[in-house]
PLY file of the C-alpha trace (Angstrom):
ply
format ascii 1.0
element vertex 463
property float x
property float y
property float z
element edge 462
property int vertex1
property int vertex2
end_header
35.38 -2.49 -42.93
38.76 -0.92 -43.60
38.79 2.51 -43.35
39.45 4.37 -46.47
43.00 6.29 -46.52
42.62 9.93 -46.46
45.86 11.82 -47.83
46.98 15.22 -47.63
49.13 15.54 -51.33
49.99 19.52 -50.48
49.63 23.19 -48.97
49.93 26.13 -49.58
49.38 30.02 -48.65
47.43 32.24 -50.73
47.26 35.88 -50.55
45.44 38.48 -52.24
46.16 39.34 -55.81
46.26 43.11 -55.50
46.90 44.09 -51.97
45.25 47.75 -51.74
46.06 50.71 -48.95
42.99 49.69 -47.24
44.27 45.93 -46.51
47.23 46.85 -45.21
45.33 47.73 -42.32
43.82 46.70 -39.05
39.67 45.82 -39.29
38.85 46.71 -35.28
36.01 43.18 -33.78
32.33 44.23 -32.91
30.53 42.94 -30.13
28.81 41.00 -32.60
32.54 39.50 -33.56
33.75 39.29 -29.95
31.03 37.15 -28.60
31.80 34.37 -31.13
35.86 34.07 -30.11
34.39 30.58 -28.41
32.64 29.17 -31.19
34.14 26.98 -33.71
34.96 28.10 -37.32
32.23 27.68 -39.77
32.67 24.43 -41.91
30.92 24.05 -45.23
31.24 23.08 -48.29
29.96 21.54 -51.65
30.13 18.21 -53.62
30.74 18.20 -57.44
30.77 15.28 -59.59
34.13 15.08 -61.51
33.65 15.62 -65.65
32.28 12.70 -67.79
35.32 12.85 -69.74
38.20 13.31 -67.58
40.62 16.09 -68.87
44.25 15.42 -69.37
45.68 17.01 -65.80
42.24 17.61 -64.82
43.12 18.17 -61.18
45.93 19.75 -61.73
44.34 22.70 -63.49
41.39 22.83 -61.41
43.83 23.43 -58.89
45.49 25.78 -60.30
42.43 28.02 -61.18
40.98 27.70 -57.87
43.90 28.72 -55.97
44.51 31.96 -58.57
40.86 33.25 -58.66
40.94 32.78 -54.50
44.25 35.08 -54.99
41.55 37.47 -56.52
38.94 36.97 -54.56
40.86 37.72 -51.13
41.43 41.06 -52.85
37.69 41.75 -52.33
37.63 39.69 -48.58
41.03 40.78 -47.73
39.99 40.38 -43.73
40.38 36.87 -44.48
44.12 36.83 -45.29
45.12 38.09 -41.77
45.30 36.79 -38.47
43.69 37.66 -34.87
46.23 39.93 -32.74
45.93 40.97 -29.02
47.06 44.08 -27.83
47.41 44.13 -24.20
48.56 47.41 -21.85
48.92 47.67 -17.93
48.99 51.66 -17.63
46.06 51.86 -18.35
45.18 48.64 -18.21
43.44 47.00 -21.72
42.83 44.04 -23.93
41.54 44.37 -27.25
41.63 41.75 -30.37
41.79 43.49 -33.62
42.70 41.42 -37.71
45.70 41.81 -38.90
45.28 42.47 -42.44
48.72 42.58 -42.95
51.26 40.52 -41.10
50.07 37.15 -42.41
51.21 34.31 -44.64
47.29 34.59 -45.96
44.55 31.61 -46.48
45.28 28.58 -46.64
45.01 26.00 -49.58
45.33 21.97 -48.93
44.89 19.65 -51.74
43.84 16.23 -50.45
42.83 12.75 -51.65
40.39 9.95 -50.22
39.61 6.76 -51.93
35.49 6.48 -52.25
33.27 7.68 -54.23
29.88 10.11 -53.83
27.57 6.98 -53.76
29.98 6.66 -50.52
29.01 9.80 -49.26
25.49 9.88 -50.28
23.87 6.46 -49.98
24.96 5.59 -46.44
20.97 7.28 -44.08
23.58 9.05 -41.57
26.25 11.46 -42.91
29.43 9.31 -42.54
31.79 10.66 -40.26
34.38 10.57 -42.93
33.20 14.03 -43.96
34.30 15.69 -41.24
37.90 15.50 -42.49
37.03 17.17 -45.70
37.79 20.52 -43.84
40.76 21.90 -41.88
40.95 23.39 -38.51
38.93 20.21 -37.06
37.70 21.27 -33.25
39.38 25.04 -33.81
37.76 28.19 -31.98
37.83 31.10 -33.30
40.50 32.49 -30.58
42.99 30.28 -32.09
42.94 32.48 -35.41
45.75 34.49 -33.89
48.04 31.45 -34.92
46.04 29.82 -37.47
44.37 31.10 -40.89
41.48 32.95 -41.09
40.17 30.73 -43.73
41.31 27.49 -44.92
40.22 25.60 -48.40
40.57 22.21 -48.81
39.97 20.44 -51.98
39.32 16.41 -51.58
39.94 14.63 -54.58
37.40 11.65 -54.69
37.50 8.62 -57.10
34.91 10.31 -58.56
34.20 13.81 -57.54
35.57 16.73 -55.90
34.72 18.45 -52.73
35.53 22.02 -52.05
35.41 22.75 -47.63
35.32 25.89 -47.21
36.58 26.48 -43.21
35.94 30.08 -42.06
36.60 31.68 -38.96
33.50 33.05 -37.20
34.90 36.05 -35.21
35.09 37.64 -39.11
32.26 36.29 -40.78
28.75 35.47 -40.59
26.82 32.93 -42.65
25.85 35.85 -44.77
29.22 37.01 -45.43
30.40 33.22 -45.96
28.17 32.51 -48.79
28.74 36.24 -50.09
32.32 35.16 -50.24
31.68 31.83 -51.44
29.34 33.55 -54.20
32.12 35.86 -55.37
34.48 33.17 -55.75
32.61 31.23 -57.60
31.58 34.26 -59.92
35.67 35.23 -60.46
36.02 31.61 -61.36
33.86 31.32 -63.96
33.92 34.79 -65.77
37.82 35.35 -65.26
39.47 31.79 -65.46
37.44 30.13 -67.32
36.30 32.61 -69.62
38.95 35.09 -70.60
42.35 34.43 -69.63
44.15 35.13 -66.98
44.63 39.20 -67.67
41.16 39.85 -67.94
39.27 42.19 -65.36
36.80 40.74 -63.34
34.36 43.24 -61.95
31.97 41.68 -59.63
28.33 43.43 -58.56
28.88 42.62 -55.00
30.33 46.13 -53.28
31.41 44.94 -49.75
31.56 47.31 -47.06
34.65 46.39 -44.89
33.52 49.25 -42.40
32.66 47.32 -39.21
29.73 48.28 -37.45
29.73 50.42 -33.94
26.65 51.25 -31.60
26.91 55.18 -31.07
27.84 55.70 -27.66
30.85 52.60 -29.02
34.32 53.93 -30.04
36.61 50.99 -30.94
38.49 48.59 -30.15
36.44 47.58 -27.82
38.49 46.89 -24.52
37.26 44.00 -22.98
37.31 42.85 -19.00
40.06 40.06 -19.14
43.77 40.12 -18.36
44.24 36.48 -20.57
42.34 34.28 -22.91
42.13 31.46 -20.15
39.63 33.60 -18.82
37.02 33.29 -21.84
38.01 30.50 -24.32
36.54 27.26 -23.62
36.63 24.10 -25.90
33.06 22.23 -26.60
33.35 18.60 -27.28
30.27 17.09 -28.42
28.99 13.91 -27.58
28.52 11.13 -30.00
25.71 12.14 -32.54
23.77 10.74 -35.58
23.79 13.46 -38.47
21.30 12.85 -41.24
19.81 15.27 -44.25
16.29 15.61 -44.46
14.75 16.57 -47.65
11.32 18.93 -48.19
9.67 19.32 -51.21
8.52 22.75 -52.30
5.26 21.16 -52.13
5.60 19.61 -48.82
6.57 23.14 -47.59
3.68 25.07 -48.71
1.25 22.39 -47.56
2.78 22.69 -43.81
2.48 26.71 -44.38
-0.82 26.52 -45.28
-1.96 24.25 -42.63
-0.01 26.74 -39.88
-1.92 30.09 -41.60
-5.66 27.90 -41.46
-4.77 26.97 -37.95
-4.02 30.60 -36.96
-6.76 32.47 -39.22
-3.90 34.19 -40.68
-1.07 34.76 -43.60
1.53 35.84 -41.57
3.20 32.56 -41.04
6.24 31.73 -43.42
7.10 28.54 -44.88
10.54 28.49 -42.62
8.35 28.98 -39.44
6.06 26.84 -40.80
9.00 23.92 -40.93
10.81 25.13 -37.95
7.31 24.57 -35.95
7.24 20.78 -37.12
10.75 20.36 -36.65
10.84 21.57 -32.71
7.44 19.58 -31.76
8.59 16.14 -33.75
12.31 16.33 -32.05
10.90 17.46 -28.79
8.11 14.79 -29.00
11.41 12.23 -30.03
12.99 13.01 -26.60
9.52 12.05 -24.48
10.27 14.87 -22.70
8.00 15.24 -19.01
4.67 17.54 -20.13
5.76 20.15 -17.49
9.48 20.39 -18.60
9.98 24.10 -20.59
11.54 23.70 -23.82
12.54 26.30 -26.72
13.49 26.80 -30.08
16.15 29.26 -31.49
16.60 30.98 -34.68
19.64 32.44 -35.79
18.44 35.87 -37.26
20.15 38.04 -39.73
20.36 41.47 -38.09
21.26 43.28 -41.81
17.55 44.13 -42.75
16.74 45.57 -39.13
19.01 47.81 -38.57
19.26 50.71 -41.32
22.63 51.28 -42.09
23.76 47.47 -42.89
22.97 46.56 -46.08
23.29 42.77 -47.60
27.10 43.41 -48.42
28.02 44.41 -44.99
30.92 41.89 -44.62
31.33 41.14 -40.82
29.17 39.27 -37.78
25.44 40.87 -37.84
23.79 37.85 -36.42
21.63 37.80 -33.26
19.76 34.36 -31.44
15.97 34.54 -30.97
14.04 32.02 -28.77
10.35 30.96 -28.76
9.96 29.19 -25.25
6.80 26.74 -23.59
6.27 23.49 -21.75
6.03 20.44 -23.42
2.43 19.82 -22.85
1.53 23.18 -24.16
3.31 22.64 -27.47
2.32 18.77 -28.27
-1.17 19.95 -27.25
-1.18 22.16 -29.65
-0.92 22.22 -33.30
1.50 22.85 -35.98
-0.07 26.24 -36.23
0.15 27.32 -32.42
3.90 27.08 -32.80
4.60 28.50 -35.71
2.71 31.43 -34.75
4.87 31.60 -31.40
7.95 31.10 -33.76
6.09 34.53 -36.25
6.00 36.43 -32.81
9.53 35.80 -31.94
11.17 37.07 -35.60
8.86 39.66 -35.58
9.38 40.99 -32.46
13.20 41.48 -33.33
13.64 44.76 -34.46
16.39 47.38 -34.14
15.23 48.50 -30.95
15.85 45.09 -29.50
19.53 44.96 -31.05
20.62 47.99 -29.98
19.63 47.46 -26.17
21.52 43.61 -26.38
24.38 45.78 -27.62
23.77 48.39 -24.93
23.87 45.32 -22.25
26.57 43.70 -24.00
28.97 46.33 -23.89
28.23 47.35 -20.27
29.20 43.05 -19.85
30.70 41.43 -22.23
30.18 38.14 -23.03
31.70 35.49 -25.23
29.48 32.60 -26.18
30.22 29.23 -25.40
28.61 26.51 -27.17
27.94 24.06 -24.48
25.44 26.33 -23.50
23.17 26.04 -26.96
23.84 22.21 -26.25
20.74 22.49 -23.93
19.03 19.24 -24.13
15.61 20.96 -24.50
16.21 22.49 -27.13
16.15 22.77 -30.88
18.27 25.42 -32.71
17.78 26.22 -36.17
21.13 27.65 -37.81
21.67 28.71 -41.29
19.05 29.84 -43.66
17.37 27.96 -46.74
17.59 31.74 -48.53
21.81 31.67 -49.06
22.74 31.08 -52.59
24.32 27.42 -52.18
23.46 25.65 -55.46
24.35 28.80 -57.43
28.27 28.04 -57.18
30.12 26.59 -59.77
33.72 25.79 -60.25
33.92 24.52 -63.82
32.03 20.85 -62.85
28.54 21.76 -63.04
25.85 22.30 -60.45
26.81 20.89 -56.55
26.15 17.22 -56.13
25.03 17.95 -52.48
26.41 20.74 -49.62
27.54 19.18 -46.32
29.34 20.42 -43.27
31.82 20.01 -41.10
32.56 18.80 -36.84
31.82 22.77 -36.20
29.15 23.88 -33.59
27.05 20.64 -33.63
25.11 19.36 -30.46
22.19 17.31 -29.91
19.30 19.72 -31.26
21.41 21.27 -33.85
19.64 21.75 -37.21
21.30 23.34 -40.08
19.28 24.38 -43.16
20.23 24.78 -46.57
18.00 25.55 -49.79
17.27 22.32 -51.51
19.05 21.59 -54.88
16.04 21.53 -56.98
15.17 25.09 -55.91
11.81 26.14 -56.15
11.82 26.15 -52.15
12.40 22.91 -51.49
14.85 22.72 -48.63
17.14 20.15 -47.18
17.74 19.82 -43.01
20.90 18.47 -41.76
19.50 17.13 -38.28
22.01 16.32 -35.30
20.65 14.15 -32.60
21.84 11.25 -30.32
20.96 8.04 -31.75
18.17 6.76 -29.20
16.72 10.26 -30.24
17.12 10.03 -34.22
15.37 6.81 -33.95
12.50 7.97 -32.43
12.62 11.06 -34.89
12.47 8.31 -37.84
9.64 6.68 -36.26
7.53 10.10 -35.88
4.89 10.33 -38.68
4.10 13.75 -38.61
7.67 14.72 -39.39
8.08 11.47 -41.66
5.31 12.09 -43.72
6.52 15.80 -44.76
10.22 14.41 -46.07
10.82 13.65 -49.40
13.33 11.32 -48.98
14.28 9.70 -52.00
16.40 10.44 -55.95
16.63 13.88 -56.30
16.14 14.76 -59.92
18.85 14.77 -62.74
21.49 13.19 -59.87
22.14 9.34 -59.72
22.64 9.19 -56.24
20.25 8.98 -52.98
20.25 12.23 -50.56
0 1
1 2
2 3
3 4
4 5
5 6
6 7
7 8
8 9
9 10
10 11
11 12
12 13
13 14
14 15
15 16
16 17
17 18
18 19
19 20
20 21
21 22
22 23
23 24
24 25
25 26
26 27
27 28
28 29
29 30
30 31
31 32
32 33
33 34
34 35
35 36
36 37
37 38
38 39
39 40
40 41
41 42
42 43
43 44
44 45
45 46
46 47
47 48
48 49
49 50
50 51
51 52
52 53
53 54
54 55
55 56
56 57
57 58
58 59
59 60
60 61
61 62
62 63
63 64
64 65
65 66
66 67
67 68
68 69
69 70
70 71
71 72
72 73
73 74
74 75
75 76
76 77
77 78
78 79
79 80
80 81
81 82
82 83
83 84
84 85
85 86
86 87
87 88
88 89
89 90
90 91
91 92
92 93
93 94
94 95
95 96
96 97
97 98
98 99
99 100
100 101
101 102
102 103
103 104
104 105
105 106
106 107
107 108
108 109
109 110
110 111
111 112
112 113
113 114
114 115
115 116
116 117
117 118
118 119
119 120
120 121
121 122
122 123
123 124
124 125
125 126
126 127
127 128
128 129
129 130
130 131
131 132
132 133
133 134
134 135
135 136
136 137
137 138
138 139
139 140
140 141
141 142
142 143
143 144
144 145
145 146
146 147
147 148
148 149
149 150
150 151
151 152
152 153
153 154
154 155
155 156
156 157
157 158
158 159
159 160
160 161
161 162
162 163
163 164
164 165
165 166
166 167
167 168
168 169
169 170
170 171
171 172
172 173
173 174
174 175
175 176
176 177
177 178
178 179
179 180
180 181
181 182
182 183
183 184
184 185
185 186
186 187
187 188
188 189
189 190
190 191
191 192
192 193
193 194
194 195
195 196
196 197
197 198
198 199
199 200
200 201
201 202
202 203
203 204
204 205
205 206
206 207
207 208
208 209
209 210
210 211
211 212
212 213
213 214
214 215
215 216
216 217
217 218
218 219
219 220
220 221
221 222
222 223
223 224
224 225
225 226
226 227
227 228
228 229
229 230
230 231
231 232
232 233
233 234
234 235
235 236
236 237
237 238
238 239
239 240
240 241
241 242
242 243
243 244
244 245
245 246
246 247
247 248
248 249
249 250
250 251
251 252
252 253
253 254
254 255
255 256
256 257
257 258
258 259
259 260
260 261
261 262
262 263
263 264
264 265
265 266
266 267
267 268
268 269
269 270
270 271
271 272
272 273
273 274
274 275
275 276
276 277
277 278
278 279
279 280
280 281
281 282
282 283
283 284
284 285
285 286
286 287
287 288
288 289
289 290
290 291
291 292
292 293
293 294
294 295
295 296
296 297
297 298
298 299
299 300
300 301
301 302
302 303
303 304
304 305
305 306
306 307
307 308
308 309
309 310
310 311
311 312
312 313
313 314
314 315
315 316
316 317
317 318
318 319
319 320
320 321
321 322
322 323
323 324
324 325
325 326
326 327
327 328
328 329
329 330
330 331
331 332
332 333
333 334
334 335
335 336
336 337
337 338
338 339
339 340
340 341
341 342
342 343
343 344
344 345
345 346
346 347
347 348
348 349
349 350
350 351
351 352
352 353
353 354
354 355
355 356
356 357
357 358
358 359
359 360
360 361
361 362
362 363
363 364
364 365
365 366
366 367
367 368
368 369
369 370
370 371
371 372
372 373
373 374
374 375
375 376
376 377
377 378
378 379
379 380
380 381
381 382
382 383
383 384
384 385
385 386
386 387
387 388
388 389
389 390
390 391
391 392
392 393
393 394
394 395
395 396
396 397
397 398
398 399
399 400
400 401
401 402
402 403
403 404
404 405
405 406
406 407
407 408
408 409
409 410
410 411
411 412
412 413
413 414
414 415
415 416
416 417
417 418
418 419
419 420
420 421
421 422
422 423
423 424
424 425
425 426
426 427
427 428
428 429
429 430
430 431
431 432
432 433
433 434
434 435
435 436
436 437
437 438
438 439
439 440
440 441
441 442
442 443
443 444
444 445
445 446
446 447
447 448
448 449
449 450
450 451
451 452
452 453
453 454
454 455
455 456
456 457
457 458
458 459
459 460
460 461
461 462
């Protein structure tokens, strides 16, 4: 098969429309920022399906709309127009890694082309690897932000559709604060673009505080135990996976949560716990793992709602990793209920008290994760959250197609959830596995039996 020929047409820099005071200055890292330096930029993104009746220029103008309401968008994120900077001193002796607001050509914009179509990208089971290079800064860590962009676009022209990769660096911004971004873009689109012209206001509900975070007993920047970045940056490569997108209906959802609550004689259980339970004992059961042999799965938690003075629009890393952890036997044994409840133990159990003493530890020894350690072969990590508004962007082409991701922070157990694009709380799964162990996940009826795979409704093509 001859590999279709990807093109990059052009570049550019974007900054934000309206610098103010505040931008022109320098936004201090949390530990919360720090400890992801070794992590790769996050990588989504979202699928449209070009116009029924292509517009004269059509691409040209989209374009040309996108890059002007990003201009006003970094006005809001203006962290994302700067660049990483060390500051290093002997007498006394310090290191500290601060954004730039200010010194910076600003984001990047890449207009590309690739010759396929949607039914290309959606048909094939697997994700095709060809998606990967629908985003810039392939294989980047977030250290290398002090000589690349903060955040990159990319718009792929298809034969048939358009895909807008979003690549955003994760020392700056959590999931939250991507789709917040993401959100707002797609809001100044539409309302000042589209709608009025290109001197009209836009005034967006979304308040961002810019204020980073600091424990008490913190006073930044934060100077950190290292004389050079040798000393902490490593680069993760991943071994050869299979990537496919499970989907689960609303229905098939609240069928698993009931079953969990009967199980447990309770209500407590959500519908996430409730999937994240089937999905850690079908993948663990798919890697006929030894009964005695511990294994554990992780959920990335938003930290926002425990701790009382970050609200939603905090703008920043607030993220924290939470592990439920047994043998084998003890969670095959069991039912779907037993683990969700040791899943409902785990979230609830993270409360502010718990942050602030990992942030107490942290800052007495810092430390910057690196992802081959999540690559853990017994276990399944649940990123990303079903409850970000995906499907709600728009960029002048109707409702997303599909959302799909990037190379970024993928290992063998990696599974990335996004809301599903019916709504209604269905959700969709992007599973990463090795292939002998995505087979055996395919086989599994349990977890077979709760996808919907299949035509999702009012879009032609397969997910």
């Amino acid at each position: 098969m001859v590999t279709p020929a990807f093109r990059r047409i052009s570049e550019c820099f974007v900054k934000p429309h309206r610098p103010t005071q505040v931008s022109n200055q320098i936004c201090n890292l949390t530990p919360w920022d720090i400890a992801m330096l070794c992590s790769h930029y996050i990588q989504k993104g979202l699928l449209f399906k070009k116009p029924s009746t292509h517009q004269h220029h059509f691409i040209d103008k989209l374009l040309e709309k996108l890059r002007y309401s990003l201009s006003l968008t970094l006005s809001h994120f203006y962290p994302l127009s700067g660049r990483l900077v060390t500051r290093k001193t002997q007498d006394p002796p310090s290191y500290a890694i601060f954004i730039d607001c200010k010194n910076s050509d600003g984001a990047r914009f890449i207009y590309a082309t690739l010759d396929i179509t949607i039914s290309h990208i959606l048909s094939p089971v697997d994700v095709p690897p060809i998606v990967h290079s629908f985003f810039d800064h392939h294989k980047a860590v977030n250290h290398d932000g002090h000589t690349m962009p903060l955040l990159s676009i990319q718009v792929t022209e298809l034969v048939d559709g358009v895909f807008i990769g979003c690549s955003m660096n994760h020392a700056i911004a959590d999931g939250t604060s991507y789709w917040n971004f993401f959100n707002t873009w797609s809001h100044i689109f539409q309302a000042h673009v589209q709608a009025q012209g290109p001197e009209y206001e836009v005034s967006t509900s979304l308040q961002l505080i810019h204020n980073r975070w600091f424990p008490n007993d913190c006073s930044p920047p934060i100077n950190l135990p290292f004389k050079h970045h040798d000393e902490f940056i490593t680069r993760f490569e991943a071994p050869f996976l299979r990537e496919r997108v499970f989907h689960f209906s609303a229905d098939s959802i609240a069928k698993l949560k009931a079953k969990a609550n009967s199980e447990c004689s309770t209500t407590k259980i959500s519908s996430f716990q409730s999937l994240s339970a089937l999905v850690w004992r079908c993948i663990t059961r798919a890697r006929s793992l030894r009964y005695d042999q511990r294994t554990s799965c992780k959920l990335a938690t938003n930290n926002r709602s425990r701790m009382e003075p970050l609200p939603h629009e905090y703008f920043g890393n607030s993220i924290h990793v939470v592990s439920a952890e047994t043998t084998t036997g003890e969670l095959l044994e069991n039912g779907l209920g037993w683990a969700a409840w040791k899943l409902h133990l785990t979230v609830a159990n993270h409360n502010e008290t718990v942050v602030l003493q990992f942030l107490k530890e942290w800052l007495q020894s810092p430390l910057i994760y690196e992802l081959g350690r999540f690559s853990d072969p017994y276990c399944v990590y649940m990123g990303s959250s079903p409850r970000f508004n995906v499907y709600g962007n728009e960029f002048g082409m109707g409702k997303a197609v599909a959302a799909r991701s990037g190379y970024a922070n993928k290992f063998d157990g990696k599974v990335t959830s996004y809301p599903g694009r019916e709504g209604g709380g269905s959700i969709d799964l992007e599973v990463c596995l090795s292939p002998d162990n995505m087979s055996m996940l395919e086989s599994d009826e349990e977890f077979m039996n709760a996808t919907s795979i299949g035509i999702i409704p009012d879009v032609q093509y397969q997910i």
